[in-house]
N, C-alpha and C positions, 0 to 999 in steps of 0.2 A: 803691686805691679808697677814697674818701671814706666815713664813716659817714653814713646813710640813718636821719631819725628815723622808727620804727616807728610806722606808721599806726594800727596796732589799739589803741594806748595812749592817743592822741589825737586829738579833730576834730580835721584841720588849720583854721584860721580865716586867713582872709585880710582886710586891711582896703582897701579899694578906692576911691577918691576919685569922692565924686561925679559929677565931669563924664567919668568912663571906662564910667558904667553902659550906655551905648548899646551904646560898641564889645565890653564883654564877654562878652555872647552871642554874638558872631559868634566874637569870640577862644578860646570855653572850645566852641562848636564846629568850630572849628579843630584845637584840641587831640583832640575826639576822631577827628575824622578821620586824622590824624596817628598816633594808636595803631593804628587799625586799617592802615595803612600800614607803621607799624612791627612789627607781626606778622606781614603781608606779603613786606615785608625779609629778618625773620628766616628763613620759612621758609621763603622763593628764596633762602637762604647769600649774601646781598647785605648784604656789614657796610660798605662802602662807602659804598651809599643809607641804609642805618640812622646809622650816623655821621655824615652830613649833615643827615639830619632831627633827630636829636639836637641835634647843634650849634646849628641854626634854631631848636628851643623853648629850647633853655638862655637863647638869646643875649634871646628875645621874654620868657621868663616872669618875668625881672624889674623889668620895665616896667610889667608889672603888678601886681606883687608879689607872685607868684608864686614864692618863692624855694625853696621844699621841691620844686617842679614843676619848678625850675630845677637842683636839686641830684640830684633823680632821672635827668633828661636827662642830666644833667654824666657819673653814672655811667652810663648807656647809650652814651654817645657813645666813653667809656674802653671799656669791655668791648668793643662794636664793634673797636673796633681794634683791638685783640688777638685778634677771632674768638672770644670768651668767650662761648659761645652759653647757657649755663646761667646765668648770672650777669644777661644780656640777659631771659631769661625772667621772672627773679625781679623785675630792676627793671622789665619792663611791668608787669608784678602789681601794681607798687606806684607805678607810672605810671595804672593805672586805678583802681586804688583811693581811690589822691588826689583822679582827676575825680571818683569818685563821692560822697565825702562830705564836699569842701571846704565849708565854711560862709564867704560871703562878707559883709563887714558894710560898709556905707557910708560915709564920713566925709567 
């Protein structure tokens, strides 16, 4: 499993182009719906649905630049498939923690 940069050390900062500001409300709540889905997942023992939803923000959050969002998913989506259900808990932790105090800047 990949190294996860620790939240509590740094805002994440994200820089986001102009003409995506509309779509990114919808998209960052997309993502929280998706969390709550994937706790869902987790605790129907459906690593299956969690690995797919994983996979879908990995594949989305670098589009928007999102890459920390996309790297946390990366590890959810590995732990899923191995049924690493501990490992799943700690990366939503840090799956929500991300949506809560990303700072997004415009350019």
């Amino acid at each position: 499993m990949q190294p996860i940069e620790p939240l509590d050390s740094q805002t994440p900062v994200v820089e986001i182009e102009t003409e995506l500001a509309d779509l990114l409300t919808q998209y960052l709540s997309n993502r929280w719906a998706d969390l709550v889905a994937a706790r869902e997942l987790l605790h129907d023992g459906d690593f299956t649905g969690l690995a797919h939803i994983a996979h879908r923000i990995r594949g989305t959050a670098a589009s928007y630049g999102f890459r920390q969002l996309g790297d946390i998913a990366g590890a959810i989506e590995t732990a899923a498939e191995t049924g690493d259900s501990e490992s799943i808990e700690h990366r939503l932790a840090d799956y929500d923690a991300f949506l809560r105090s990303v700072r997004i800047e415009y350019v």
